[in-house]
N, C-alpha and C positions, 0 to 999 in steps of 0.2 A: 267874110267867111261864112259859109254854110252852115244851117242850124243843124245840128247833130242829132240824128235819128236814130243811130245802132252803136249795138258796145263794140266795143273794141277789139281787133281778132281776138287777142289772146281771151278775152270776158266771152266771146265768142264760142269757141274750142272748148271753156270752162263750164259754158252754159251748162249743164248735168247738175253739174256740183253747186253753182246757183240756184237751181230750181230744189235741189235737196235742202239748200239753206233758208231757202224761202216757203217751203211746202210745211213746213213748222211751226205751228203758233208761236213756241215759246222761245224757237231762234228767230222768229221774225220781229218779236217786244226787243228783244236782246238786240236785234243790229238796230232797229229804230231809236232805242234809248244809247247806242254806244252812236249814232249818225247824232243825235242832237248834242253827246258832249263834245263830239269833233267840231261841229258848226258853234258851238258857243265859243269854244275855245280860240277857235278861227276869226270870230268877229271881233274878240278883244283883242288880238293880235292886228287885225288891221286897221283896228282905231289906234294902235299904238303907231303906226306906219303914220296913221294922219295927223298925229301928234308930232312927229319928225320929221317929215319931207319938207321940202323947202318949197316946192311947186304948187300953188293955189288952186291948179287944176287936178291934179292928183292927189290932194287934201279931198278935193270933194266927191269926185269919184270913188277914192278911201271910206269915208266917211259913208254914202251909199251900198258900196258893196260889207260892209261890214253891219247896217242895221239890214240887210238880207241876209247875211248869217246870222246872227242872232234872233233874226224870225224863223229861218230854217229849222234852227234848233229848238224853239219855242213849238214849230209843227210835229216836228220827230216827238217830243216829247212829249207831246199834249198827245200824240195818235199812238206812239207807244203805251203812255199810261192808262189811254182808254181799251187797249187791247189786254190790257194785263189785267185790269181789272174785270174784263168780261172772261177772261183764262180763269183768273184767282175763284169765282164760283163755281166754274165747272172742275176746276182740279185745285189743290193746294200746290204742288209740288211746280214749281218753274225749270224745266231743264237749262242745263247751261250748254255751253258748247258755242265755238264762231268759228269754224274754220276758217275763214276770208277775210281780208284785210277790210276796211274802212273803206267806202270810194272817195271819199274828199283827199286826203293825203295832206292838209294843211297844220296835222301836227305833227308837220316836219318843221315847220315855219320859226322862222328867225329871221325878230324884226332891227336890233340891236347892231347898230355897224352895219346893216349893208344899205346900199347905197340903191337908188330908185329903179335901173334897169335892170340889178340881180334880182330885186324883191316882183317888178312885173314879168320877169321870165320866170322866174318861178313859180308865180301866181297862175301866169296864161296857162304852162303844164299842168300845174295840179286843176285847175278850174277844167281843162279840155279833161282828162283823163275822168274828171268827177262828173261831166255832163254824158260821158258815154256810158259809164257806169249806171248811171241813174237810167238814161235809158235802155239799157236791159234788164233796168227793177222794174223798170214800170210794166214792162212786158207782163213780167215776171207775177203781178198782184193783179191780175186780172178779176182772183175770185175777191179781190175786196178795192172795191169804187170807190172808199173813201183814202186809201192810200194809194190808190193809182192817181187819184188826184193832187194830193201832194207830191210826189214825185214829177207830175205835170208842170205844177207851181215851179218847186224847186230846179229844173230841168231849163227854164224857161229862163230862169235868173241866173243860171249857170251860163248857158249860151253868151248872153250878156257882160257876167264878168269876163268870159275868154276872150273875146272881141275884145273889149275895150283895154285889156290889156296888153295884146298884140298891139292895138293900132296906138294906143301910149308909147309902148316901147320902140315900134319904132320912131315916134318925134321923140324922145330925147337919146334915142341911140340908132339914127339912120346909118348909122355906116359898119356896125358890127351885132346888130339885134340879131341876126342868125345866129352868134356865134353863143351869145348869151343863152337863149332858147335850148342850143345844143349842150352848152355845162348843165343850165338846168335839169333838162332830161335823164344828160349822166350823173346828176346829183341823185335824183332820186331814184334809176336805177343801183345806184351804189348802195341807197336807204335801205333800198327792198331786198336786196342780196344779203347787206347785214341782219336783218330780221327774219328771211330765209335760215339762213347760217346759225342763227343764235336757238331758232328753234330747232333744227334739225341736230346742232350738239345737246341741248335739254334732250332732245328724243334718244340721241347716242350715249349721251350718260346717264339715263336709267336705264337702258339695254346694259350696256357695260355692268352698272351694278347692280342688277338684277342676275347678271351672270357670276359674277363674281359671290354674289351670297348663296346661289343656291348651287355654287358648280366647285368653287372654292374653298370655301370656308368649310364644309362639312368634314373635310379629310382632316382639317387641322383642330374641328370640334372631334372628331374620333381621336385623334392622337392627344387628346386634352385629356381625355376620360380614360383613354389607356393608359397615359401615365399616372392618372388619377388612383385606379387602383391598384399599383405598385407602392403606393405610398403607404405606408402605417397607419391606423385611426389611433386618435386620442394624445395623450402627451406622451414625447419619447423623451429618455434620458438624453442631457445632455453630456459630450465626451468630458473626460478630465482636465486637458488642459484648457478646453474653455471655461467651465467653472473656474479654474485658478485665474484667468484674466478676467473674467465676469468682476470678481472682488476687487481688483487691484483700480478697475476703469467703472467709471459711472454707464457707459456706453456696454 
């Protein structure tokens, strides 16, 4: 398989909105230190893999690809915290904001019950999809050589994992490894429409009740205050024949 040189159409078409995410100090600390918790997270998950598989050969290749996640993560980290520390002098204030997802995708990962050729199709997708990504970050950091560097690194270990688990998959699943690859794919399309979806109803309900308070509610705070002052101030008598059951009931 060919080493992967460009993102992806779709990261492609996005590029704008990349270079907007990436032209920011303080969203560039921001996806650096949220890329080192995905990759840590990622490498304890696939020591848990090598902890369960039965195969000696993908114990160790497990085992491998997971102390490169866990360095990945230890890079993002160590180069995000040096960025934010040289930000923190020139400015106090750290903007927030991530428009864009992760390019890893392996905190989708579940290692628990599945079985070696779901967990390498899954892996080969998310590891392809996370090598194209990366290389349109590296494009991307051209004005800073020490994080074009690390995405070189990590780029390079990528490639790697995606091979090796294409060419695993198919020796213990020669006769339906496409089919695998293909559920994979639509798994984590299905991933990404859910989290599509879930932000785009956050967006539709504060639209909704932002409408709803300034468009609704006000007729029925005037009609609150109109009847407001039809009412009497202070104490009114009460009628007679409630006083006479007033006495008769504790109530």
């Amino acid at each position: 398989m060919p080493a992967v040189t460009r993102g992806a159409p779709l990261d492609r078409v996005m590029r704008p909105i990349h270079e907007w995410v990436w032209a920011d100090n303080d969203r560039r600390v921001r996806k650096l230190l949220t890329f080192a918790d995905v990759e840590t997270d990622g490498g304890r998950d696939i020591l848990r893999a090598a902890e369960m598989t039965p195969d000696p050969l993908l114990r160790r290749l497990y085992l491998e690809h997971a102390i490169d996640e866990l360095h990945h993560g230890d890079l993002f980290r160590e180069r995000g915290a040096a960025l934010f520390r040289a930000r923190q002098r020139a400015r106090r204030v750290m903007l927030s904001g991530n428009p864009l997802p992760g390019g890893h995708g392996l905190d989708d990962l579940r290692i628990d019950g599945q079985p070696d050729r779901t967990l390498l199709a899954f892996l080969h997708v998310a590891e392809k999809a996370a090598a194209r990504r990366f290389a349109l970050y590296r494009e991307l950091v051209d004005d800073d050589p020490q994080t074009r560097v690390i995405f070189e690194e990590i780029l390079r270990d990528e490639v790697f994992h995606m091979n090796y688990t294409y060419k695993q998959l198919t020796r213990i699943a020669p006769g339906d490894y496409r089919r695998h690859v293909w559920h994979a794919r639509a798994r984590r399309l299905w991933n990404r429409y859910l989290r599509v979806a879930a932000a785009f109803t956050a967006v539709f309900g504060g639209v909704a009740l932002t409408v709803m308070y300034f468009v609704l509610l006000p007729p029925f705070a005037w009609l609150a205050k109109r009847s407001q002052r039809r009412e009497q101030s202070g104490w009114m008598p009460l009628p007679r024949a409630r006083q006479d059951a007033s006495q008769r009931s504790q109530y």
